[in-house]
Each structure stands twice: as C-alpha cells, then as structure tokens.
PAMAR-411475 format. One line per 4 residues: for each residue x, z, y of C-alpha. Coordinates in Angstrom, 1 decimal. Layout:
X:Z:Y | ...
This chain:
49.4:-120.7:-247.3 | 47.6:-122.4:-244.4 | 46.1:-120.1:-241.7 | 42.9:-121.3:-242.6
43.0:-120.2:-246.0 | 44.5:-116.9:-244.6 | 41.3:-116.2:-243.0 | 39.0:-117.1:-245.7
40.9:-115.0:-247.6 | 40.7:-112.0:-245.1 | 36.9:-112.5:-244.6 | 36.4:-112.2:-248.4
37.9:-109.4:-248.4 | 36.6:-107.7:-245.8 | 33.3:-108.9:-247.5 | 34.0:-107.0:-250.3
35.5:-103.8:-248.6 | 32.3:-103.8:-247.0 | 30.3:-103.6:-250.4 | 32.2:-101.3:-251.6
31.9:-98.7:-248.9 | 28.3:-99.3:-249.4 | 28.0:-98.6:-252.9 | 30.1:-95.4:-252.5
27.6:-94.3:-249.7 | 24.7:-95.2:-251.8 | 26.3:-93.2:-254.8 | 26.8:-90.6:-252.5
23.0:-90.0:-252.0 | 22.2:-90.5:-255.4 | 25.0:-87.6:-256.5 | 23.9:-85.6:-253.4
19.9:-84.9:-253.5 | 20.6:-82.7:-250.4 | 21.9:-85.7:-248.0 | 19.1:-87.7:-249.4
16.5:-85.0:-248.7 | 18.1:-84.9:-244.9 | 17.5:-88.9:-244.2 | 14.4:-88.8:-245.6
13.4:-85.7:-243.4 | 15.0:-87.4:-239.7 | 13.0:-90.3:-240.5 | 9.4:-89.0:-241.8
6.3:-88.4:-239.1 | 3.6:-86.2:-239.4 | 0.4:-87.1:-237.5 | -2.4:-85.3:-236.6
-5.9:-86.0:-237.7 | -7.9:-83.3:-236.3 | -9.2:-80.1:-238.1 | -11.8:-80.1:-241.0
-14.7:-77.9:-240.0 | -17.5:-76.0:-241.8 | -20.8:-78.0:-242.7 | -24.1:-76.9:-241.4
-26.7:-77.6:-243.9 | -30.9:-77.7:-244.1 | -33.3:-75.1:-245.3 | -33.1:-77.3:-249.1
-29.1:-76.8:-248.7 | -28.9:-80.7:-247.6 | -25.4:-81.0:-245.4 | -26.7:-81.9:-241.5
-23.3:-82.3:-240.8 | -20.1:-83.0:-243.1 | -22.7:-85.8:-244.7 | -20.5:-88.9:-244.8
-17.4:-90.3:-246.4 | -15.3:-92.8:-244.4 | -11.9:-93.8:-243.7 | -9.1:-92.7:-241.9
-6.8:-96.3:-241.7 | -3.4:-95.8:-240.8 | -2.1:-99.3:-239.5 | 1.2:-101.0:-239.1
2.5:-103.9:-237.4 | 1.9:-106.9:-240.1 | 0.3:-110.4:-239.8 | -2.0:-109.8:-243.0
-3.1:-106.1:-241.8 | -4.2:-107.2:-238.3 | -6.0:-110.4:-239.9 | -7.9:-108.1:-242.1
-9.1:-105.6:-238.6 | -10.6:-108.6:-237.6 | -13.6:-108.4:-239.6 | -14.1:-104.7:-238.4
-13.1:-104.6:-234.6 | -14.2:-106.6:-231.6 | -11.5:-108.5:-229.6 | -11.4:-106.2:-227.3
-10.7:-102.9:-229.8 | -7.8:-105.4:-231.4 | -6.1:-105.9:-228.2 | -6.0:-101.7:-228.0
-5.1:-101.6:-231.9 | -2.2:-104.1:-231.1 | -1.0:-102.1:-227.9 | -1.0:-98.8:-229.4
1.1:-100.4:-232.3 | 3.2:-102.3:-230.6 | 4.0:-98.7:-228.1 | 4.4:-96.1:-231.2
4.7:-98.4:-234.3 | 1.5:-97.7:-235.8 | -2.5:-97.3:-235.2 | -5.0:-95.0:-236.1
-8.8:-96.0:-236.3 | -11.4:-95.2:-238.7 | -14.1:-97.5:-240.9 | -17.1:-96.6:-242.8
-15.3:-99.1:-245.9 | -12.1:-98.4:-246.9 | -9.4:-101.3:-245.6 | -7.5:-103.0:-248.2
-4.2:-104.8:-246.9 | -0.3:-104.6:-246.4 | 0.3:-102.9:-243.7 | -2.8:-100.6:-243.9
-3.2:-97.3:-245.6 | -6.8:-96.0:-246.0 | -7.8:-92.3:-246.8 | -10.8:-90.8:-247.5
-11.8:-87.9:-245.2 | -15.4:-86.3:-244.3 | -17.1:-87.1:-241.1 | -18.5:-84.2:-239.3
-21.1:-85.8:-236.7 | -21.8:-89.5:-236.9 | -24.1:-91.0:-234.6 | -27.1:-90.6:-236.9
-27.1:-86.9:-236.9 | -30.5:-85.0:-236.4 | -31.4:-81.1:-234.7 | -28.1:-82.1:-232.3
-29.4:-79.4:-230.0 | -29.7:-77.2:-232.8 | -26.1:-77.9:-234.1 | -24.5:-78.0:-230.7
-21.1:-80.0:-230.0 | -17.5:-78.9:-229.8 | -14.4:-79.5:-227.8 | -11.7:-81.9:-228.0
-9.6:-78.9:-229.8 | -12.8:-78.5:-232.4 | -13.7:-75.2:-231.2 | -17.5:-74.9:-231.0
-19.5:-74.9:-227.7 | -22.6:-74.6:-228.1 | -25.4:-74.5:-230.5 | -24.8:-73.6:-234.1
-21.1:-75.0:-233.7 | -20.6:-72.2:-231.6 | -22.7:-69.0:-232.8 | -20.9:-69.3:-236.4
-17.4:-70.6:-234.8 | -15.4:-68.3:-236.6 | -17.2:-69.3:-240.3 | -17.0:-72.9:-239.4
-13.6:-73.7:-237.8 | -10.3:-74.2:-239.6 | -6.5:-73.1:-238.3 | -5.4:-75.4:-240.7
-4.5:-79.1:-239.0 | -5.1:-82.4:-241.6 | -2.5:-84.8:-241.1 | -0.5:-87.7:-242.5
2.8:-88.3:-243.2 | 4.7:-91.2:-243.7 | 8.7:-92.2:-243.8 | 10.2:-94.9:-241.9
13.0:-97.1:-242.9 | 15.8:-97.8:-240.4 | 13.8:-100.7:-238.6 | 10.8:-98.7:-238.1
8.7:-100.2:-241.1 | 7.4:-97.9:-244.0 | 9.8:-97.3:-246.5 | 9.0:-98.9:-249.8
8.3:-96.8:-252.7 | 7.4:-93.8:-250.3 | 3.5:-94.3:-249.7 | 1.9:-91.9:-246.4
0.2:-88.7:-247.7 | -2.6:-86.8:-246.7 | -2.7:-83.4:-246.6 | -6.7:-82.0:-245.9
-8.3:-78.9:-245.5 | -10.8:-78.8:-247.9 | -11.6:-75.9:-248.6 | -13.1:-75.0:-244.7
-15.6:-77.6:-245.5 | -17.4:-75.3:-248.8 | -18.0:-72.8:-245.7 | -21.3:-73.0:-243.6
-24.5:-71.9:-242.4 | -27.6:-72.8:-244.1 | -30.6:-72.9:-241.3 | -34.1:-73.0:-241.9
-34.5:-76.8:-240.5 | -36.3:-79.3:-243.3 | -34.2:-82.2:-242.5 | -37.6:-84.7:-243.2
-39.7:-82.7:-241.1 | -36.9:-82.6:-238.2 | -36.6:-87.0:-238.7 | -40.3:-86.8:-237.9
-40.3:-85.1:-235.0 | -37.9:-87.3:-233.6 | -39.3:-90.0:-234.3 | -42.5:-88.3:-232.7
-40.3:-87.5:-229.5 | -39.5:-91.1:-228.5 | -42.9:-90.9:-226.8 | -41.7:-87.8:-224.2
-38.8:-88.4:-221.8 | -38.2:-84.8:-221.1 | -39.7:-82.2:-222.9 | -39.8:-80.4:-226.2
-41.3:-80.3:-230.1 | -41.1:-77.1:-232.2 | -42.7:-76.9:-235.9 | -42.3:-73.7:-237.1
-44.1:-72.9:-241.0 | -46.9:-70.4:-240.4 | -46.7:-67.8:-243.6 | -42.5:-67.5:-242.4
-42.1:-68.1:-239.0 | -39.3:-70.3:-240.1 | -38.6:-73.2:-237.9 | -38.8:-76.4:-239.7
-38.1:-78.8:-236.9 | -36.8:-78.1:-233.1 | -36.4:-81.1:-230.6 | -35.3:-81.1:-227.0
-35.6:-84.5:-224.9 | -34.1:-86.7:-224.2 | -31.8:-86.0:-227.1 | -27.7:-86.7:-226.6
-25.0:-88.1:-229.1 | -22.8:-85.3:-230.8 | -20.4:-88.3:-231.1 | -20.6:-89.0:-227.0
-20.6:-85.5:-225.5 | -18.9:-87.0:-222.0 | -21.9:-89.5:-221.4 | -24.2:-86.4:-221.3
-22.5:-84.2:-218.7 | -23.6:-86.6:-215.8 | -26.9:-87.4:-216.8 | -29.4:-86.0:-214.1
-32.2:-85.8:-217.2 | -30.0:-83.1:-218.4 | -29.6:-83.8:-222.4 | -27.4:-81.2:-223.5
-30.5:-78.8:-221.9 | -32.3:-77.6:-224.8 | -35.6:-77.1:-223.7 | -37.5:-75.8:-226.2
-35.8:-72.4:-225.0 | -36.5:-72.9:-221.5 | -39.9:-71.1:-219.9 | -42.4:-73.7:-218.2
-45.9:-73.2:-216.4 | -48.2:-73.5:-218.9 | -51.6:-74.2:-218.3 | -54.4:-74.4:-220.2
-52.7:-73.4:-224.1 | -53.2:-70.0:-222.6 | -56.7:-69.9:-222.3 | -57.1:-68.9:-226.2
-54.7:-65.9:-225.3 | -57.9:-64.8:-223.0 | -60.7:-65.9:-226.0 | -58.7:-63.5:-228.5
-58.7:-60.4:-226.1 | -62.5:-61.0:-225.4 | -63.5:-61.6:-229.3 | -61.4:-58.6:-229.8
-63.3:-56.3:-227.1 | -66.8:-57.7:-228.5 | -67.1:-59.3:-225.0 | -69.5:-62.2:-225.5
-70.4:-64.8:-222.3 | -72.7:-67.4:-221.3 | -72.1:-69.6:-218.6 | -73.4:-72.3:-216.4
-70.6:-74.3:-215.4 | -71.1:-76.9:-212.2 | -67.7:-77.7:-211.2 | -66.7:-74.9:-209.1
-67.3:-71.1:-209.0 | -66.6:-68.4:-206.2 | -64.3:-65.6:-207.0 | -64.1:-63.3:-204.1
-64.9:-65.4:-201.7 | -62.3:-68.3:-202.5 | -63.8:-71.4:-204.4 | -62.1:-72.1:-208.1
-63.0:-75.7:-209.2 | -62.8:-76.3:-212.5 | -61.1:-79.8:-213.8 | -64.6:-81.6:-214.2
-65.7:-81.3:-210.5 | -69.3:-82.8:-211.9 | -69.1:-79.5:-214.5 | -70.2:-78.9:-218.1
-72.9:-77.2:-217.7 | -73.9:-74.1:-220.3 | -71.2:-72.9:-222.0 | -69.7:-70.5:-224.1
-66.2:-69.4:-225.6 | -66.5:-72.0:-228.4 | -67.6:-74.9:-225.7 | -65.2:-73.5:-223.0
-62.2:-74.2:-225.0 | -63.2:-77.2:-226.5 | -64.0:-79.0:-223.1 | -61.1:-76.8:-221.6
-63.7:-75.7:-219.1 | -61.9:-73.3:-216.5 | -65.1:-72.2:-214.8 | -65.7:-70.6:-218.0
-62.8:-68.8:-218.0 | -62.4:-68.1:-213.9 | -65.5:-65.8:-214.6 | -64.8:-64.6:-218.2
-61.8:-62.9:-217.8 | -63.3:-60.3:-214.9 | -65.7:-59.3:-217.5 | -62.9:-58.7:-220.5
-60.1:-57.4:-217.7 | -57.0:-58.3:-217.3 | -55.6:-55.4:-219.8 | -57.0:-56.8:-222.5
-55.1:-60.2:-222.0 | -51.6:-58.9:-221.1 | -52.2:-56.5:-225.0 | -53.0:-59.4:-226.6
-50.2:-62.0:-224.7 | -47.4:-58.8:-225.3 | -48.8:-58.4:-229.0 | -47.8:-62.5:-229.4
-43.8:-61.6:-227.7 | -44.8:-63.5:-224.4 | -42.0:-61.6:-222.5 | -39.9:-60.8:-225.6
-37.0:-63.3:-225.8 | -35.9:-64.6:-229.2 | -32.2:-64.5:-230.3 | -31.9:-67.0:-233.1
-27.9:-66.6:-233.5 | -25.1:-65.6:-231.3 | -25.6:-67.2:-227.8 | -28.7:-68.7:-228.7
-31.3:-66.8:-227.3 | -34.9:-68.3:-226.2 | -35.7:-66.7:-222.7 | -38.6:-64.3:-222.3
-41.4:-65.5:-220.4 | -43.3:-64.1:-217.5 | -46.6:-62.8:-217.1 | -46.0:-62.4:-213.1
-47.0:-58.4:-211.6 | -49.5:-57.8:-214.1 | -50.2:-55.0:-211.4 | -51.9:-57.5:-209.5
-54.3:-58.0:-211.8 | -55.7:-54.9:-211.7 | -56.9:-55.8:-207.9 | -57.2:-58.6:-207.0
-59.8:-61.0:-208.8 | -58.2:-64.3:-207.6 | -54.5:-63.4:-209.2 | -57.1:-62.7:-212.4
-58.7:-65.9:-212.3 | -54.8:-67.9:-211.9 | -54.1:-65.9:-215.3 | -57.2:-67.0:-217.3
-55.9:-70.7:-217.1 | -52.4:-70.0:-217.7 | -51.8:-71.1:-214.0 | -49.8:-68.7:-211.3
-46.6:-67.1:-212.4 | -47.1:-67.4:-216.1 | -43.9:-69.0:-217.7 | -43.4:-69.7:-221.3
-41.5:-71.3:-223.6 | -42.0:-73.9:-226.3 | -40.7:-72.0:-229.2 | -42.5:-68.7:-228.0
-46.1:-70.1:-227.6 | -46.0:-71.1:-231.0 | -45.8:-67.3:-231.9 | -50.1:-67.1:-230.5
-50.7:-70.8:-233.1 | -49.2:-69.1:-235.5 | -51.1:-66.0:-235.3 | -54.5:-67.6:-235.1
-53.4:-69.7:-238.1 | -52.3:-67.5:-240.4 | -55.2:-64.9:-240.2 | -54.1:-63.2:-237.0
-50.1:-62.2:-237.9 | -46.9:-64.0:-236.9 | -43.3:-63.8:-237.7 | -40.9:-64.0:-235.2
-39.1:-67.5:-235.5 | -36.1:-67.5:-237.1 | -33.3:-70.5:-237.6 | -31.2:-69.3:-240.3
-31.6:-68.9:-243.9 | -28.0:-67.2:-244.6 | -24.7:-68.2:-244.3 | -21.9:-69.6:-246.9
-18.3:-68.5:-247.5 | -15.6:-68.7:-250.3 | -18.7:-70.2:-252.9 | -20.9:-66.7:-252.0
-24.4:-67.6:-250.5 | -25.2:-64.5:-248.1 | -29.4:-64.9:-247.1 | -30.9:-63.4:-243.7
-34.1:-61.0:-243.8 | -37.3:-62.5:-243.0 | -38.9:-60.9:-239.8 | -41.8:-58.7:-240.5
-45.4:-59.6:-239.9 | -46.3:-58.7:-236.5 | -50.5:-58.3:-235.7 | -52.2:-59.8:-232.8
-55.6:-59.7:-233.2 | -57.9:-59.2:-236.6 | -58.3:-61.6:-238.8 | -62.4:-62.4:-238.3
-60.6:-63.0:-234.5 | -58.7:-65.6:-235.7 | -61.0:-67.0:-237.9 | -63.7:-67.7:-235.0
-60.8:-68.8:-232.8 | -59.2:-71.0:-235.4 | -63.1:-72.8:-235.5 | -62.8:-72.7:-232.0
-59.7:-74.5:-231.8 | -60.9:-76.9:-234.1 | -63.6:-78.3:-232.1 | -61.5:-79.1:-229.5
-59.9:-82.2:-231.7 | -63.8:-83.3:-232.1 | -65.6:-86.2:-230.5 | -65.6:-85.4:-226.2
-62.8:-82.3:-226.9 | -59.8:-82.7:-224.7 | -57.6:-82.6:-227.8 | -59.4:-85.5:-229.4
-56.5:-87.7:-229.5 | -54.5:-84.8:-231.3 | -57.3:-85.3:-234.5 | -55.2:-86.6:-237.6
-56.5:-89.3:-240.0 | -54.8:-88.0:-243.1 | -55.6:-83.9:-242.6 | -57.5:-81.6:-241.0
-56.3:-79.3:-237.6 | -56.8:-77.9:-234.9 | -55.5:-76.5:-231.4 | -55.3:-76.7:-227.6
-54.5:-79.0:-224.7 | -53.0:-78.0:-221.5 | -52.2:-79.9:-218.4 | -49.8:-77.3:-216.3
-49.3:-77.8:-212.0 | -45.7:-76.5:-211.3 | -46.0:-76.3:-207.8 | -43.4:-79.4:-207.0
-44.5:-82.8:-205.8 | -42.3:-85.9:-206.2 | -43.0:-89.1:-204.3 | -46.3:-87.5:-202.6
-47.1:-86.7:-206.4 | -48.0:-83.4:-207.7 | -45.5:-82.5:-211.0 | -47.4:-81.2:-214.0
-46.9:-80.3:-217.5 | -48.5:-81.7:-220.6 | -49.2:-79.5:-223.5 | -50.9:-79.8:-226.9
-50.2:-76.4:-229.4 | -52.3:-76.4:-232.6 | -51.9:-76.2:-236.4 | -52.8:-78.2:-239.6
-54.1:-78.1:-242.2 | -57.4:-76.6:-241.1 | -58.2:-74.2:-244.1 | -54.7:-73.5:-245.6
-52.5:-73.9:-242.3 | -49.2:-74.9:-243.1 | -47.4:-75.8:-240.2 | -47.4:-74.9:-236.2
-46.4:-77.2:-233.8 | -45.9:-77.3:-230.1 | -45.6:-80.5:-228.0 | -44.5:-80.2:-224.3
-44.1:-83.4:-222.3 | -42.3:-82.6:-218.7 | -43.7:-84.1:-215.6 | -46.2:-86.0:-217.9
-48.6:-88.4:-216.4 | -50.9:-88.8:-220.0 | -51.6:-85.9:-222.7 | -49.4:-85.2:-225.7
-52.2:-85.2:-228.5 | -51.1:-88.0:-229.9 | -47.6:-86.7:-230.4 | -49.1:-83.8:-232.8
-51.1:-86.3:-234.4 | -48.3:-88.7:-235.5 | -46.8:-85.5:-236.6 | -49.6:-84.2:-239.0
-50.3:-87.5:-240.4 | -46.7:-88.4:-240.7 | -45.9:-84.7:-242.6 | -49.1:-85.0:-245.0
-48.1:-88.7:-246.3 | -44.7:-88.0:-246.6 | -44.1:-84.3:-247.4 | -47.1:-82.5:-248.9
C-alpha cells in the first residue's frame, strides 16, 4: 500500500472515530436528562425587564396608568432582524441597537407593534406611563429602581410596587446564537398590575383642563364637583413627562412643582370672603367711589383711578371696585371676615394621601386687624399677607355654589387589592354662611361675567356661571416690572352648579377668564 493511500485510509478513519465519539456523547445526553439539564442551565440568560407596578385608575375605574399594550423585542444579531428595525428606529437608534448587540450578543428595545422577524422575539407587556399620560402631577413619577417618589406613585407605594422582577430568558448555543427549538420566555408579574388606587379624577374633565392650561406658563387649574368636594381635574404648569423625569430637574420653571398646593397672594377672589361676612352681619353699604379713599390718613386708590361712582356690594364685586371694599370692611370688622375665611379652611391644610398635603394658607396677625385700619383695608382686597392656595380657595366657590356648604377636597375614591374594592368616606358638609347668603352672593358673582364686569371674558356661550376675578401684586418686580398674579374662581352652571373651578396664571400680564370659559363650554358640550 502506497503511503498515500495509507493516509486516506487513516483520515477516514479518524473521520469516523470522530462520529462515533459524537454519537456516544449525544446518546449520553439523551440517556442522561441530568447532564442535559446542566448544559442547558450554563448556557441560558435571564434578563431583567423592570418590575410590573400597580395601576392608578379614574373616578369611572378607567386605568390612568397601566393603559397600553406594547412590545418588549428581544433582538439578535441577523441580517433579516436588523432590516426589519429599520422601519421603526432612526439611524442613529440603529447604530446603538447594533453596538449593544454586537458588545453582549443581543438588544433590548420596545415598539408600540409587535416585530415579526428571525432574529427578533416580541412580547407583550403593559406600559405604565407613556408620553400621553394625563394628572402627571397627580400620579407623581418613580425612580430608576420603580419605587415611587412622589405623587400618587409614592403615597400608595407599598399597594402599587412589585418585589417580583419580569424577565426573559433565553438559551444560547455554543456560538452564541439562540438555540433552535428553545424559544426565550417571559415570565411577568401580573398579578401586581389587578392592584391600585382608584382617585376621584374624571379622566375627560382632566384632558380638558389641559388642554385649557396651554394658555398659562406657570400656574394652576383645579375643578373640584360642588355636591362632593371630589376633585375632578388638578393641573400644575408647565406640566413635565412621567416618561422624562431627568429633563425636569433642571428646568428653572420648576415642572415637577405642583402648584396647585402651593399658597400665592391672592388678590381680589377674596373680596366675596368680605361680602359673605357682611350679608351674614346684616351690614348693608352704599358708596360713592372716585378712585381713591382715605383710610387713616393714608390714601387707598382703587384700580379705576377715574372711579365707579355709587356702588354697592352687588356693583362692588362686579366692577371689582376696591374703594368699596377699603371702606366696607371697617364697618363689618375684621372678626367677621377671619369667621367666615376660617369657616372656608383658609389656614387648614388639606392632606389628600400620604405626603400629599396642600399647605395651609395665611391670613397674616389677624391681631393687627383689630387696630390698625390700614392692615384692614390690605385684607378687604385680599392684598397684604394673605396667602392661599389653588385647591383651598375653591373650598369658599364651592360654598357659595352649593347653598352655603363645602366638602373638603378629596382625591381618592378607595383603593384595590387581591380583586376587593375598599372605598374612602366622603368628608362631611362643612357650613360657611346661610344659604339666602349664598344665594345673593351667587347673584352677585354672576354679574360679574355680565357686559362691563371684570370677569366678562370668563361668560360661557354654551351655560350659565358665575365667579370672580383677581389680579394679585406679590411684592417682586422683574425687569423694572411689578410681578402679579392672575385669578378667575367661579362656578357653572348658574342654577344647578355642578362644578368649581379655579384658574391661577403666575406672573400673568392678561386675565385668566378665558381659561374658565373654555372650560365650561368645553365640559357642557362634551360631558353633560
């Protein structure tokens, strides 16, 4: 035999020495479930998808959160998978998909359509904020670990978070690829997502006062239902992603503030605190007003430095004439209006949930009132060291609406767990002033939406309301420019109020009557 045939022969049978080791090793893990078990184990990965979290749902039991379906896509390294990411991802985001494959073997990223390709394996899995998620103050945001930190997210924390990590796992072949006939699972925590907190927000009613707040930079709109107290809508502005918590921190307009629990000056929406406490002592006033007035030897002007001539209550508030109330408040004394303002919680803070508390507002040393005349006057137009918030004026509209009682505001309706539905008290009915009080004031209040009125760009077209403007001087100047606050607080409908709101436009240089006016029309053609 030549020595070329000698080593065809040996490398045939080396060939088949080879096979034959390989079929014994392959019987082996066939016979042996145990040693097939343990290669499938040292070659499997688990990764981590975050943690499934409780849903936070409207007052009709509508999810605010946990709303949306999309897709988890778990990507590999193959021609026909990154062809099909084209059509979903900008160059850029490919170059990053590409990279993270080409580092660890494999990509995650998420679509709102499920990907169909080789190389890609889509799941199904709930998204818990998406970009078009309303009342984001009122939910609040989480961490990176998807703990809760503020808002909603964090009061009920301990109902709504899961200790339970989703992942997927998958098993690798010896080159790295997916090993055929093994397909990635998922394994979810579903079950954390039946939990939540039902709140008393009407998700239509909160869309509109959104949209309403794209006319306010900084500021706040609270709707609140008058027979309840419940609060039906709550916006802070400028609002901030719950998606994009980072691009917030920085911002000097302050997003993540929520505003409608902060105290502000507040100007002329007290004035009606003043006309309840002097209808209630029977104290009735006549005025001429000519622009100014002297109060212990100091000179008060009034807004209209060319006055308004004879007025009364009805006429005072309806031309917000502060003459008027300069001189009508030392004649119904300052007592009076601090009863009245402590009857409506103006230095009682509301707690709405854990850690979210609306600050009590000021009504300064009411001792001072008592002597000097000039700290009396600052009082009857809300001016001085009266602070208030958004959410706790509305407590006085609500009052004068519903026939001279208010509820304390309240957020949530009750709370879900394990499939039981546990519901909160309602507050009990708290009385300000008599009902034939707020009946003349609600008339009052009316008249100030009427032809010449300050509040006559608050007047809806589709219902009937009414309320009060107020322009606020904080004390700061910007630019050689005095700061103030604008205010409109009223109620609609007229006859059978439904619904309080509050509009507060920071550092406004125009009123904010057309803000509650959008809202009443926008509510009455698409709710009632």
């Amino acid at each position: 035999m030549s020595s070329y045939h000698k080593r065809v022969a040996f490398c045939y049978f080396l060939i088949v020495a080879t096979m034959f080791v390989c079929i014994l090793r392959l019987c082996t893990i066939v016979v042996n479930p145990e040693y097939k078990t343990v290669a499938e184990t040292a070659s499997s990965k688990k990764i981590s998808i975050g943690y499934s979290r409780g849903t936070v749902y409207d007052t009709l039991g509508n999810p605010l959160t946990n709303k949306r379906i999309v897709y988890c896509n778990l990507i590999f390294d193959d021609p026909t998978a990154l062809i099909a990411l084209y059509e979903h991802f900008s160059s850029e985001e490919m170059t990053e998909i590409t990279e993270e494959i080409r580092e660890s073997g494999f990509a995650l990223r998420y679509t709102e359509e499920k990907l169909t390709a080789d190389g890609i394996y889509s799941f199904a899995v709930t998204e818990h904020n998406g970009s078009d998620t309303v009342a984001s103050h009122i939910i609040g945001y989480t961490d990176s670990t998807g703990r809760g930190v503020s808002g909603l997210e964090s009061a009920f924390d301990d109902l709504l978070s899961s200790d339970k990590e989703n992942y997927i796992t998958f098993t690798l072949n010896g080159i790295g690829n997916v090993l055929e006939g093994i397909e990635p699972t998922l394994t979810y925590d579903y079950k954390t997502e039946c939990n939540g907190v039902r709140t008393t927000i009407d998700s239509a009613v909160q869309q509109i006062a959104e949209e309403a707040a794209k006319k306010i930079k900084t500021g706040a709109i609270v709707i609140t239902e008058v027979e309840t107290g419940k609060i039906r809508a709550l916006v802070s502005c400028p609002d901030f992603n719950l998606k994009n918590i980072a691009d917030s921190l920085d911002d000097p307009d302050e997003p993540l503030l929520n505003r409608a629990f902060c105290t502000y000056n507040i100007g002329s929406v007290f004035k009606p605190y003043v006309a309840a406490a002097g209808y209630e002592g029977g104290v009735g006033y006549y005025t001429e007003c000519r622009g100014y007035t002297d109060i212990d030897g100091l000179v008060f002007s009034c807004h209209n430095l060319g006055g308004h001539g004879e007025v009364d209550i009805s006429s005072a508030l309806k031309y917000s004439c502060n003459t008027f109330f300069y001189e009508y408040i030392g004649s119904v004394g300052g007592r009076r209006v601090i009863n009245i303002a402590e009857k409506a919680g103006f230095e009682s803070s509301i707690t709405l949930a854990k850690g979210m508390t609306c600050k009590a507002g000021s009504l300064g040393n009411t001792a001072v009132y008592d002597v000097s005349k000039r700290s009396l006057a600052n009082l009857s137009i809300g001016q001085g060291e009266l602070m208030l918030s958004p959410l706790a004026i509305t407590n006085l509209y609500m009052a004068i609406a519903g026939g001279g009682e208010y509820r304390t505001p309240s957020l949530i309706e009750g709370t879900v767990k394990d499939g039981n539905f546990t519901s909160n008290p309602i507050p009990a009915k708290v009385r300000v002033m008599s009902e034939y009080t707020a009946e003349r004031l609600k008339n009052d209040l009316a008249g100030v939406l009427t032809k010449g009125g300050t509040g006559e760009s608050a007047a809806p077209t589709l219902t009937t309301a009414a309320g009060k403007t107020g322009t606020a001087q904080t004390g700061i100047v910007r630019n050689g420019k005095k700061v103030t606050n604008s205010w409109f607080c009223g109620f609609f409908p007229l006859h059978k109020p439904k619904y309080a709101v509050t509009v507060l436009s920071e550092n406004a240089d125009r009123g904010c009557g057309d803000v509650f006016a959008y809202i009443a029309d926008k509510v009455t053609a698409d709710i009632n």
